[in-house]
N, C-alpha and C positions, 0 to 999 in steps of 0.2 A: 464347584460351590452350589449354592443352593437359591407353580403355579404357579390360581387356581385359582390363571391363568388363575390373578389371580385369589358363595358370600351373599349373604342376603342384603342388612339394610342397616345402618350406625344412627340410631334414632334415639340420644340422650337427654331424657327432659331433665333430667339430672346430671351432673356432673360425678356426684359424689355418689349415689345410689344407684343410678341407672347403667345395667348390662351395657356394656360398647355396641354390642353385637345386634336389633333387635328388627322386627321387622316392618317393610314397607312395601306399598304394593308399587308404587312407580315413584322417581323423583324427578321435582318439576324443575328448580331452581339449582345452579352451581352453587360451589364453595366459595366461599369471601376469601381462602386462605389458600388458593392453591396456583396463585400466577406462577409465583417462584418453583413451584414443587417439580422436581425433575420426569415424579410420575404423573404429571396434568391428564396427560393423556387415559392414563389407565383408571386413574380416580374417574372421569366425563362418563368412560366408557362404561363403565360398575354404576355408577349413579341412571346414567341413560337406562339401562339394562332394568335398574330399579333393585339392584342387588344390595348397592348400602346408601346410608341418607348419614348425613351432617351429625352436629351438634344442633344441639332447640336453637344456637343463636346463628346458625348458619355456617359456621368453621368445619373443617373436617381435621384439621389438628394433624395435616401430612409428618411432620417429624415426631412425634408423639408414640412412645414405648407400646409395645401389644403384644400381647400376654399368648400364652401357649392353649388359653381356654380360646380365647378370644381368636385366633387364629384357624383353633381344628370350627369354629361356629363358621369363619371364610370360609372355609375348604368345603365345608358339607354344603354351603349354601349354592356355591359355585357348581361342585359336582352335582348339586339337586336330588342329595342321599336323603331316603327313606328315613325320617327324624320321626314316625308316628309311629308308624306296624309291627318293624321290629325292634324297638328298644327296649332293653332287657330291664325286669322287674327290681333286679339287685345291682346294684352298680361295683362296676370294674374296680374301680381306682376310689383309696379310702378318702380323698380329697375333693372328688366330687361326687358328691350326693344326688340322690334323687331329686333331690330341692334347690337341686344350683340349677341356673338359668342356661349352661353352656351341659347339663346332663344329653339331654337327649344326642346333641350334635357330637361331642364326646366317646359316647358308645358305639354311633354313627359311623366314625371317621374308624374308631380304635377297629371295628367288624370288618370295613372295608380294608384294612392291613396301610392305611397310610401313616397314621398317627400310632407310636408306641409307649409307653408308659416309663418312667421316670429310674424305675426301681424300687423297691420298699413296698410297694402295691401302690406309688404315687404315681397318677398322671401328672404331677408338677403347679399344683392349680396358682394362679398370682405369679407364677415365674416368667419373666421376657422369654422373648424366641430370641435364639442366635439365628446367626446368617446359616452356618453351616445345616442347623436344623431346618430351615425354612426352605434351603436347595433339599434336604433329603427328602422331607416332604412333600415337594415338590415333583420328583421324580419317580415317588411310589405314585403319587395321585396319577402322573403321565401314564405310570405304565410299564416304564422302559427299563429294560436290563441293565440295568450297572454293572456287569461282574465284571472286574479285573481292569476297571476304567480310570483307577487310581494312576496308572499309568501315564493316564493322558495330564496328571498334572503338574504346572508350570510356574504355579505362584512362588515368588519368596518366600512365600510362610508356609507352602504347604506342609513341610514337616509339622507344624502346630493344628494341623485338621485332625480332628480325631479320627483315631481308625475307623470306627463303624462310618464316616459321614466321608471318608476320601472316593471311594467307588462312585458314589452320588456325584459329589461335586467335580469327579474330573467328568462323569458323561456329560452334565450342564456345561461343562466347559467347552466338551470336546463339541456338543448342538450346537454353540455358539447363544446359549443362554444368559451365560453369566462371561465377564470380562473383571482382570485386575482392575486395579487405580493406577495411576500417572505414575506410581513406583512396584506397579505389578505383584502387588498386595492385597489376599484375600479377606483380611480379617475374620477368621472363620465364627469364634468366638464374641463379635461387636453384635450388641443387641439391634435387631430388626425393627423397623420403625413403622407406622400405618400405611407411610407412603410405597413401601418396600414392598408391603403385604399386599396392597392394590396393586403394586406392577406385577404380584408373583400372579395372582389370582386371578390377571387380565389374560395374562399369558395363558395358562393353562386353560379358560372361558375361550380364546381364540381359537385352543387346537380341539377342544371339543365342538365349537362351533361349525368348525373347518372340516371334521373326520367327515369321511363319506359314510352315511348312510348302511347299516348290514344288507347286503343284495340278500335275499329268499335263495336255498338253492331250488332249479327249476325242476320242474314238476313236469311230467308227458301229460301231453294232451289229451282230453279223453276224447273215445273216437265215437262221437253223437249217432247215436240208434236212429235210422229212418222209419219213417214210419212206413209201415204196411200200405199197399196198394187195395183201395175198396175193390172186392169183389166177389162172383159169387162161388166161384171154386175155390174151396181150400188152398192155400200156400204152403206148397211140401216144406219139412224141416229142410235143408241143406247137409248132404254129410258134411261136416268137419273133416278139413283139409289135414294131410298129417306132416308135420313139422319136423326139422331134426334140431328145432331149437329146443338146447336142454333137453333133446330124447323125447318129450310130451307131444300134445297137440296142441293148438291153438284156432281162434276162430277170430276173425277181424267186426264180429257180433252185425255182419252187415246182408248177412247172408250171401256173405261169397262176394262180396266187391272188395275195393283195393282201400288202404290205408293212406291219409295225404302225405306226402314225402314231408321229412323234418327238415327244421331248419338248420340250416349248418353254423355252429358256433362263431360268437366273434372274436377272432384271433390277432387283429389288428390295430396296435398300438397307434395313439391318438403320436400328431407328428408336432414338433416343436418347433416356432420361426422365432430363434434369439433375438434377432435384428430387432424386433417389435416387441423388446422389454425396455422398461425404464428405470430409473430410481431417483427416488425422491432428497436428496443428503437435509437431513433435519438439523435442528441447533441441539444444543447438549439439552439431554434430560428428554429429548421428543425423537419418538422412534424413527429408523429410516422407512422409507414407504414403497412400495414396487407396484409396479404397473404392466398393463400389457393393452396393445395396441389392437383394434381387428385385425383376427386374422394370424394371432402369436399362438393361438391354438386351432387344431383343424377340428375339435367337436366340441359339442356345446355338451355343459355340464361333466367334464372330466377336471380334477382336482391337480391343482399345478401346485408340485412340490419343488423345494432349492434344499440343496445340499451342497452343506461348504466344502470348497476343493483347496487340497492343501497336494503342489503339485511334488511332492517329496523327493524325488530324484530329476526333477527337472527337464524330465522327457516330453514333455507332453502331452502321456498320453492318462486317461485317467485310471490309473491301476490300483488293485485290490488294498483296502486297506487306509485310502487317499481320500476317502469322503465322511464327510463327518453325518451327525443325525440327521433325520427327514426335520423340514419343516414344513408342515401343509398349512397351503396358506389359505386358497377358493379356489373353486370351482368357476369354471372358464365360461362366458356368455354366448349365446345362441348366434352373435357373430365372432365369437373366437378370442374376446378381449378377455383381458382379467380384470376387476374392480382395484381401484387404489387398495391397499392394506397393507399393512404394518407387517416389516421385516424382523430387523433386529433393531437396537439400541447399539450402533457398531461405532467405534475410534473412530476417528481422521485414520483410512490409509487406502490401500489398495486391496481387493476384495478378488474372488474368483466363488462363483455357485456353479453348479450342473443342476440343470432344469429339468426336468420330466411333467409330463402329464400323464395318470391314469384313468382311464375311464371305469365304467359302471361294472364291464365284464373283470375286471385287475388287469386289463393288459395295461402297460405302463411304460413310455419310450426310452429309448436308450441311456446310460449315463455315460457319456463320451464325451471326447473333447468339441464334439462338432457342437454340442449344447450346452457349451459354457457359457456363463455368463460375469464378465467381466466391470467394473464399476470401481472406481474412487469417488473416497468422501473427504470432505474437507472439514466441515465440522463439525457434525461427528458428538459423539458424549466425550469429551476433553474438558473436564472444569480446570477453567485456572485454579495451580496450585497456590492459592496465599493461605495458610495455613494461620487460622488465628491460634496468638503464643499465646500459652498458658498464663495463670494468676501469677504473679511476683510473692503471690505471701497466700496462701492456701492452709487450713487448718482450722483445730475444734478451740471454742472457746478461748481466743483471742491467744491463741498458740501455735507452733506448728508442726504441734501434734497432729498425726494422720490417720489417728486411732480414738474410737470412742467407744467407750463400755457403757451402754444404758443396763437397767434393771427390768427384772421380768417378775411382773405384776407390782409394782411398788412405784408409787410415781416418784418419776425423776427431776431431780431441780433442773430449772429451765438451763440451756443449753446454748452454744452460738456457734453459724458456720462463717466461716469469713475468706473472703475474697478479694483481691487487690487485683484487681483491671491491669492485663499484662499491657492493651493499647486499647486506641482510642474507639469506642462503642459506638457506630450512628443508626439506631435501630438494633440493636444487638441484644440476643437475647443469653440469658443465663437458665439453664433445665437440672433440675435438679430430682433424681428417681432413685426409691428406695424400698424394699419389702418390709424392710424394718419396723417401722411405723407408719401413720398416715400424715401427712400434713391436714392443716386447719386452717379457719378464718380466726381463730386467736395467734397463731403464728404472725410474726409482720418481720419488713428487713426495713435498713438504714442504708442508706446513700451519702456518705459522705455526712453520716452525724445526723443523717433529715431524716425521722420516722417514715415508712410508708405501710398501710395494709395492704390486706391480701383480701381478695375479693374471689367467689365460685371459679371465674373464668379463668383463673392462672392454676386452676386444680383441675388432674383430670386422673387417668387408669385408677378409677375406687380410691382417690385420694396421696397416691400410691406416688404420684409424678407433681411436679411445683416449676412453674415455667413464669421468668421476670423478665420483662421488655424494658432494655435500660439504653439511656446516650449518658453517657459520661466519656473524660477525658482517660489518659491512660496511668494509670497508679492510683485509681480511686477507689477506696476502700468499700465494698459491699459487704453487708454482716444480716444472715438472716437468723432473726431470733425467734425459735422454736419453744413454745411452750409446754407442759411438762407430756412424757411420750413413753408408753407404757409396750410391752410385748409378752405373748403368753407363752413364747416358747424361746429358750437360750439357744444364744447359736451364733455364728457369723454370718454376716448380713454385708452384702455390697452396699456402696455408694456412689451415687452415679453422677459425674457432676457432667453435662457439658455446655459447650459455648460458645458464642457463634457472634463475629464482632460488627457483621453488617448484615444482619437477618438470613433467612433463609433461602439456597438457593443461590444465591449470589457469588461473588466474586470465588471469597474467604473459606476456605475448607473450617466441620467442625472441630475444636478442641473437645477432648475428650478425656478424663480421667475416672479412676476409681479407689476409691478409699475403704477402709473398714468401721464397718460396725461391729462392736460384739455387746451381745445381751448374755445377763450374767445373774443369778440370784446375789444381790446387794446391797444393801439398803442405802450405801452411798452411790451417785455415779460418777 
């Protein structure tokens, strides 16, 4: 499945106007909304960084849909791609203009071969990222070869990954990037969320942070001219000495003295002490962390990479084929320690890595069994399964009809979506996302017969998304009524509803469904 690792800055004085994407040059203050977020970590570490900023009222809106513009604006921000010098005068894709706000990064990402185009000459502009997209692009941005790594996959759904995105997603699998759910389910096609797009973009920020440095290749020394002895008899030339290197002559330009001996190359790989690693087991949503003790590395500044060992025939020994991607994590301290830092996001179970250390020259230590490193976690990313049940009674206009035809350019008589509370809401929110139309502050829903508005902060993706914080009991009827909702182009349109019965992060897995729109020339709808 499917950074970047993983962005500049989320700075919206607008909700309904303002780019998601925009920039900041440091942020000071955390998110009001991100205790629960299983990516806390990866949002602190982007904001620290100063890559993205909040909402004006201080949220970062972690569950919150994001858009395939808004995603390639991460990715460039993150990779720190050239968004001034070369951006091309005519634009790629007929959806984004020269005048959209997400142009420059767009053409950015499209040049660098991470981000590809939709088909039609469309980059997809206003469209959610899927999971599967967001591993591919993930993988292009890394780097790494996918061919033929379809193989490596193990999900229940993987037959539902699309072809071009199964290669991607089994190499994230196979790095130990990406992990099923509690029922080893990819969802390849479930839209990506803000907080998903901060863990991708932390990621890939981490192994660029991590990559060592390009060495210079070395250069001979030049052999420094002495200077001439004052005096008052001429200094005969010297013949030149005759050489059988390359058939020529040669002179050491010193007038016949010696050359200093070279240094002999470093061929000696940096040594690895297991014993003095550690691991940190985090709670679900917070990465596991690794450690090394002085003295876990024999040279300072050589980069300590883990690679998962999957011991396949049970020999012990570590054979061709048995290890999965590099993950470079840091560089080792001038006494041999490594700094705490984040592994993976791994289950409760039991684990096996091979350790190396490379230094500056690429020698790089053994991958053997002698440098395994072994470790159980307890707890791990395991969200309790309580799966909030869907609505009792779902449908358009006090029906349960699952289909709605609005009209394109003709306004439509106001409209209702309605929902019956499958159980009991305590903080529970209801999201509702759609391309179709916008939502508005003439829009409002019912509660149980009780009017309520709709105020800026339950709106956000360009109006695009509608998010209700509700406690009700279980069979309580919610009806949001939508005033008249107009669209300039016909076509079928998703609907997104989902729902979550004790807020975010918590217990209760989300409910998730999707319905149809269809926009139609009508004059009735």
């Amino acid at each position: 499945m499917k950074k970047n690792h993983f962005i500049s800055s989320i700075l919206a004085a607008s909700l309904l106007t303002t780019p998601l994407w925009t920039t900041q040059a440091n942020a000071a203050v955390s998110f009001t909304d991100i205790d629960n977020s299983y990516a806390k970590d990866a949002i602190v570490e982007l904001q620290n960084e100063g890559i993205i900023a909040g909402f004006s009222d201080g949220r970062f809106n972690p569950s919150g849909m994001i858009t395939r513009q808004d995603f390639a604006i991460l990715i460039a921000k993150t990779l720190k791609l050239d968004v001034t010098n070369n951006v091309p005068s005519n634009p790629t894709f007929i959806d984004i203009p020269v005048t959209s706000y997400a142009y420059a990064s767009v053409e950015a990402v499209y040049q660098a071969g991470i981000f590809k185009g939709m088909g039609s000459g469309k980059f997809g502009s206003g469209q959610t990222l899927s999971r599967q997209d967001m591993v591919v692009t993930l993988m292009r941005a890394k780097g790494t070869d996918v061919t033929c790594k379809a193989a490596s996959l193990t999900f229940k759904d993987s037959a539902t990954i699309w072809e071009y995105a199964k290669d991607a997603v089994g190499a994230a699998l196979e790095a130990g990037y990406i992990i099923g759910d509690q029922n080893n389910m990819f969802k390849p096609v479930l839209q990506a969320d803000r907080q998903a797009a901060a863990l991708t973009a932390s990621r890939l920020l981490q192994t660029i942070k991590e990559t060592p440095d390009p060495q210079p290749d070395p250069q001979p020394e030049p052999v420094p001219t002495p200077t001439p002895e004052v005096t008052l008899t001429p200094v005969p030339t010297p013949t030149p000495s005759t050489s059988s290197n390359n058939g020529g002559s040669s002179s050491n330009g010193s007038g016949g003295g010696s050359t200093s001996p070279s240094v002999p190359a470093d061929t000696t790989a940096p040594t690895v002490d297991i014993s003095k690693f550690s691991i940190i087991d985090n709670y679900s949503g917070t990465w596991d962390q690794v450690q090394g003790d002085p003295g876990a590395v024999s040279e300072e500044g050589a980069v300590v990479t883990f690679y998962r060992w999957t011991d396949a025939n049970t020999n012990g020994v570590v054979d061709e084929g048995e290890l999965g991607g590099e993950i470079s994590l840091a560089r080792s301290k001038a006494d041999g320690s490594l700094a705490l830092t984040k592994l993976l996001n791994l289950i409760p179970g039991d684990y096996k890595f091979v350790v190396t250390a490379k230094d500056s020259a690429g020698n790089e230590s053994p991958k053997d069994a002698a440098h395994v490193f072994t470790f159980t976690l307890v707890n791990g990313e395991m969200p309790v399964d309580v799966p909030t049940i869907g609505s009792s009674k779902f449908g358009f206009d006090s029906s349960n009809s699952k289909t709605k035809y609005l009209q394109v350019q003709y306004g439509n008589n106001p409209f209702s979506l309605n929902y019956d509370v499958g159980e009991e809401f305590v903080d529970g929110t209801i999201e509702y996302w759609t391309d179709a139309f916008q939502f508005s502050l003439d829009d409002f829903y019912q509660i149980d017969g009780e009017n309520y508005t709709i105020d800026s902060s339950q709106i956000s993706n360009d109006g695009h998304t509608l998010k209700l914080k509700v406690n009700v009991e279980p069979g309580t009827p919610i009806i949001l009524q939508l005033g008249n909702k107009m669209n300039e182009t016909r076509g079928q349109y998703d609907l997104i509803i989902r729902v979550d019965a004790d807020g975010e992060g918590l217990a209760k897995s989300v409910y998730e469904e999707t319905e149809k729109l269809f926009v139609k020339f009508d004059i009735f709808g």
